[in-house]
C-alpha positions as CSV (number, residue, x, y, z in Angstrom):
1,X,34.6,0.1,-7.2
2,X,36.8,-2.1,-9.9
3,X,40.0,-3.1,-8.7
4,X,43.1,-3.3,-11.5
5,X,45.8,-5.5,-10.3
6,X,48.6,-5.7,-12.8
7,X,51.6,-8.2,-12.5
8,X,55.0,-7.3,-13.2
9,X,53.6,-3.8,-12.5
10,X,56.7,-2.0,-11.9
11,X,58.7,-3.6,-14.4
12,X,59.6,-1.0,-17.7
13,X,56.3,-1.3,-19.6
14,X,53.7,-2.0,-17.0
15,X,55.4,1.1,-15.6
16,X,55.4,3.1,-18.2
17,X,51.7,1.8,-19.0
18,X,50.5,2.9,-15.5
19,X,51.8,5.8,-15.0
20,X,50.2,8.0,-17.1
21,X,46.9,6.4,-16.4
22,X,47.3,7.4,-13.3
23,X,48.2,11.0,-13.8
24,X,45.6,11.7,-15.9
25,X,43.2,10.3,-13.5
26,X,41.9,7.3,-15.0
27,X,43.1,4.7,-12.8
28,X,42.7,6.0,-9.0
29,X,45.4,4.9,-7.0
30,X,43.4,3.1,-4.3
31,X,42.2,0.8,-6.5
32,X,45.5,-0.2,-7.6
33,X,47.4,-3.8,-6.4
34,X,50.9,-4.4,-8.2
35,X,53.2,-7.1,-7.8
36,X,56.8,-7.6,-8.7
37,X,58.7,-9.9,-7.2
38,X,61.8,-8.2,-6.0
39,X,58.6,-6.0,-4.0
40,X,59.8,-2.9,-5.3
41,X,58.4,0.5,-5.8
42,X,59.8,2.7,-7.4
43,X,58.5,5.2,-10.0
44,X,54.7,5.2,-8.2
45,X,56.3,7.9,-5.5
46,X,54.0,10.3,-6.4
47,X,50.7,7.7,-5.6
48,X,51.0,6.7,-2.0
49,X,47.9,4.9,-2.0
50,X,48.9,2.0,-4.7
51,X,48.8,-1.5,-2.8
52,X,51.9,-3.6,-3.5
53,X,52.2,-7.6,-2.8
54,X,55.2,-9.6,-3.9
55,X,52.3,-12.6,-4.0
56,X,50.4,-13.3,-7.2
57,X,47.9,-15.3,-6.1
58,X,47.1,-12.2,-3.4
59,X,46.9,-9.8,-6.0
60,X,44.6,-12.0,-8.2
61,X,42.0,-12.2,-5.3
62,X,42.0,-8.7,-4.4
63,X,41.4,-8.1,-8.4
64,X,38.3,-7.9,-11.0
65,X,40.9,-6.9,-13.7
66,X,44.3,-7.9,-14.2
67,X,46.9,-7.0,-16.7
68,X,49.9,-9.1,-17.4
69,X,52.9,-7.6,-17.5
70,X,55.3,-10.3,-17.7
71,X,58.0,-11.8,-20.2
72,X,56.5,-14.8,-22.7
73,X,59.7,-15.9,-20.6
74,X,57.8,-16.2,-17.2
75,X,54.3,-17.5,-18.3
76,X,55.1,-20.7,-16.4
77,X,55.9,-19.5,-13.1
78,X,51.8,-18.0,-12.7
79,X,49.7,-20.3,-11.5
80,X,46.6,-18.4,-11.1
81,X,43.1,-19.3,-11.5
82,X,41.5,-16.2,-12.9
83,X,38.4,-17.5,-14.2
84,X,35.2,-14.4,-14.3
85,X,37.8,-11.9,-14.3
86,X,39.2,-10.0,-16.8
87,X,42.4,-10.7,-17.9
88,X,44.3,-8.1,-20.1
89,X,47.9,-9.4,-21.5
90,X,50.6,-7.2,-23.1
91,X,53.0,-10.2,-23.5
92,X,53.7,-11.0,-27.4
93,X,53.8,-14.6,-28.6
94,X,51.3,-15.8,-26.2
95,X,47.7,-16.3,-27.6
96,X,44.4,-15.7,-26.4
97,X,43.6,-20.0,-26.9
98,X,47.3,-20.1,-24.2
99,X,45.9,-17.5,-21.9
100,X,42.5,-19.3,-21.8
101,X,43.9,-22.6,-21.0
102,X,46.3,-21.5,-18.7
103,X,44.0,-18.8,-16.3
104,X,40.7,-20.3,-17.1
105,X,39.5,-17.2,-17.9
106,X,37.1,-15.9,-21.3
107,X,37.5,-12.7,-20.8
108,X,40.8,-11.7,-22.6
109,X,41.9,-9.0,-24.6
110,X,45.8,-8.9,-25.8
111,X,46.9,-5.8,-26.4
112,X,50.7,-4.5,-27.8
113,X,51.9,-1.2,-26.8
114,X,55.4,0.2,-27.4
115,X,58.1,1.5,-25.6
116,X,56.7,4.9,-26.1
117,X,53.6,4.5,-23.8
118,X,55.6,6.8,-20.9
119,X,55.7,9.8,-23.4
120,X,52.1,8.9,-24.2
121,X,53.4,8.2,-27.6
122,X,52.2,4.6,-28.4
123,X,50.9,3.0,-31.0
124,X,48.5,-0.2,-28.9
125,X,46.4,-2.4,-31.3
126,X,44.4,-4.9,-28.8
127,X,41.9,-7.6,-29.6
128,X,39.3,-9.0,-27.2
129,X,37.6,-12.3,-27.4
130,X,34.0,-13.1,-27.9
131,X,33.2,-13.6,-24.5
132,X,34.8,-9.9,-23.5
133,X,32.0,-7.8,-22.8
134,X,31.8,-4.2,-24.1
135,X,32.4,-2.7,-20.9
136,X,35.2,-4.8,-21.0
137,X,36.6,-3.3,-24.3
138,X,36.1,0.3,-23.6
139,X,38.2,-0.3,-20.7
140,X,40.9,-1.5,-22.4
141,X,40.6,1.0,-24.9
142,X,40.5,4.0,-22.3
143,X,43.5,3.0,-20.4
144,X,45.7,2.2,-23.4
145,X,44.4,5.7,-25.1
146,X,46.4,7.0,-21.8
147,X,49.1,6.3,-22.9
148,X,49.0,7.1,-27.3
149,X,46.7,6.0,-29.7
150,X,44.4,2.9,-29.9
151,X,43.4,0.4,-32.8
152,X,41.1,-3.2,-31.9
153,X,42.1,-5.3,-34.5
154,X,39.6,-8.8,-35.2
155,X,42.3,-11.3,-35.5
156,X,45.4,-12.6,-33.9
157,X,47.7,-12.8,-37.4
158,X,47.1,-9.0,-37.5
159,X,48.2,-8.5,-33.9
160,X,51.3,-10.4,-34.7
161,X,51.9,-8.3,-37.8
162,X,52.1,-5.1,-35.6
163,X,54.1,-6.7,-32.7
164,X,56.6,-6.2,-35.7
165,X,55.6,-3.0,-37.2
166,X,54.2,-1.1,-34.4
167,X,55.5,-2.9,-31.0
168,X,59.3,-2.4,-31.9
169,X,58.8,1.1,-30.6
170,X,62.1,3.0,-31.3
171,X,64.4,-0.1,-31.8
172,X,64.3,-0.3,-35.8
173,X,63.8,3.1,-36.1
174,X,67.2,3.6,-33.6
175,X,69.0,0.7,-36.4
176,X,68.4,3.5,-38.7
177,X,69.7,6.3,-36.9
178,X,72.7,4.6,-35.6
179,X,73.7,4.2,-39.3
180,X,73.4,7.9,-39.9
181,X,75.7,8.4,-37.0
182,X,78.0,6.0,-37.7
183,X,78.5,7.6,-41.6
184,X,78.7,11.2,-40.1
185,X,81.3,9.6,-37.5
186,X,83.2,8.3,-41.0
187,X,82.9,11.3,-42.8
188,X,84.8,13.7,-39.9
189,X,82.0,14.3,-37.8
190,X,82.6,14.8,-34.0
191,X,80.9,11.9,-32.1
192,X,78.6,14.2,-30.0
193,X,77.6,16.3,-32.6
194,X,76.8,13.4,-34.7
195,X,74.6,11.8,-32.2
196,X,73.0,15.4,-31.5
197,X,72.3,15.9,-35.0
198,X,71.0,12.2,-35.7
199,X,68.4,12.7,-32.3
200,X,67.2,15.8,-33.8
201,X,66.1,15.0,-37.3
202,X,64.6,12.1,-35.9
203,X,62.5,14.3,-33.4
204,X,61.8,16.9,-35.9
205,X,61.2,14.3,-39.0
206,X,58.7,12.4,-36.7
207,X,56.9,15.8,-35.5
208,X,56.5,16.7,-38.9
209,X,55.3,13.2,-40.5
210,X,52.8,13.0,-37.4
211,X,51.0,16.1,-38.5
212,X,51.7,16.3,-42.1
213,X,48.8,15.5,-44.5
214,X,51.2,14.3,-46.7
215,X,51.3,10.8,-46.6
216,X,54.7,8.9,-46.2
217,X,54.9,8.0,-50.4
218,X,54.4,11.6,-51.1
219,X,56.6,13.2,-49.2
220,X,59.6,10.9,-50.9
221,X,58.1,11.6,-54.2
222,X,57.9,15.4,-53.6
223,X,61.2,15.4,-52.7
224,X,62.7,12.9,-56.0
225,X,60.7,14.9,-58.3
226,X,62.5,18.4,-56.9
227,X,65.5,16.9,-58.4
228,X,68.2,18.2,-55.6
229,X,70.6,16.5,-53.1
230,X,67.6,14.7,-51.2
231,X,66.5,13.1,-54.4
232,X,70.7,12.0,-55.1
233,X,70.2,9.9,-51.7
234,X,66.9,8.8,-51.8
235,X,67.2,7.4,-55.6
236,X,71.0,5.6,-54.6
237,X,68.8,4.4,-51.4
238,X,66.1,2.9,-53.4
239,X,68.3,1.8,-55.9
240,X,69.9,-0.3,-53.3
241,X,66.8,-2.0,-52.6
242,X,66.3,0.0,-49.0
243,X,62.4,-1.6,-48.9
244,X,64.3,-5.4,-48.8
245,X,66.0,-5.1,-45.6
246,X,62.9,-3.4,-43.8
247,X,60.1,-6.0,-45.1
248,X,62.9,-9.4,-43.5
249,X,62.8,-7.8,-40.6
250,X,59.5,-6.9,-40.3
251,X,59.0,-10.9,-41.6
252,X,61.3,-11.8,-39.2
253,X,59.9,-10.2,-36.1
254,X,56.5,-10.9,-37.2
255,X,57.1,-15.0,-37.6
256,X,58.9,-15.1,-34.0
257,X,55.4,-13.3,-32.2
258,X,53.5,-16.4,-34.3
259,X,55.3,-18.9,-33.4
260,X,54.7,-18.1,-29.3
């Protein structure tokens, strides 16, 4: 029997992370220890036989694998000795070298899922280091393919790249839509309708693109080449340099999960 214990369990993401492990059966609840320290437990109703410890260092004993689930934030308040276990981190800006030195463990694997794990919806590209065994990596694989799809990456400068491009989950893509609906909003639009209209192209333009063997490129060239009202807005879009603000802040976003 392996025992997961994951701190900062029931916060959002190791939440979201969790739960649809364990409905689809891949992490049993008995062998599941989570800490948080306000001790709550909500959102694990439905799994009466998860352990729960407002104590760290309890949880790390009782554990072969643990998964931090912490803010960079609160590194410094664990003090855990975690050495022959395997540690799995979902923190950005915190590299495999920091999590060695700080946990004395060689077993590490950093992964970076999205907001969108709890709709099984995530994008997670994780990285393991050499010592990691392969059991090791096709549990981490496994658990994070609950929750979307999987990439392992080789090195650290490309999980940085998609803590920007992949771990922003539906922030830059919200940026966007809450530009739509602030133009309809100008242009007469009824708030609520705005907003409802906004949520829906977003849901049906993401459906689409998901299953579409188009790729991205094509689609906007289709749609320039047809010559109509699409093509008007896409060609003053692109004329306004639309690509300049996205790459910044993917830059941006990318050089804060380097710098740790």
């Amino acid at each position: 029997m392996t025992t997961l214990g994951v701190i900062g369990g029931t916060g959002w993401l190791g939440g979201a992370l969790l739960r649809p492990a364990l409905a689809k059966g891949f992490v049993d609840p008995a062998d599941l220890i989570l800490s948080s320290r306000s001790g709550k437990t909500a959102g694990f109703e439905g799994w009466p036989g998860i352990r729960f410890v407002t104590d760290n260092v309890m949880l790390a004993a009782q554990s072969d694998i643990v998964i931090l689930s912490v803010r960079p934030e609160d590194l410094d308040t664990l003090d855990l000795d975690l050495s022959g276990k395997l540690v799995i981190s979902v923190m950005a800006r915190v590299s495999a070298a920091a999590l060695l030195a700080r946990f004395k463990s060689r077993r590490i694997i950093r992964a970076m899922p999205n907001a969108c794990a709890e709709q099984g919806l995530s994008f997670t590209p994780w990285l393991s280091t050499p010592d990691a065994t392969d059991a090791d990596a096709d549990f981490a694989d496994s658990f994070f393919a609950c929750s979307g799809k999987t990439t392992r990456l080789s090195t650290e400068s490309e999980l940085d790249y998609f803590t920007a491009l992949t771990g922003s989950g539906p922030a830059f893509i919200a940026a966007f839509a809450d530009t739509m609906i602030r133009d309809a909003i100008e242009n007469g639009v009824a708030p609520d309708i705005a907003d409802a209209a906004v949520r829906q192209l977003f849901l049906g333009a993401g459906t689409w693109l998901a299953g579409a063997s188009e790729t991205p490129a094509d689609t906007v060239r289709i749609f320039t080449e047809y010559g109509g009202t699409t093509a008007a807005g896409l060609t003053a879009m692109l004329s306004a340099d639309i690509a300049g603000p996205i790459s910044k802040g993917l830059a941006a976003a990318k050089d804060k999960a380097a710098r740790g």
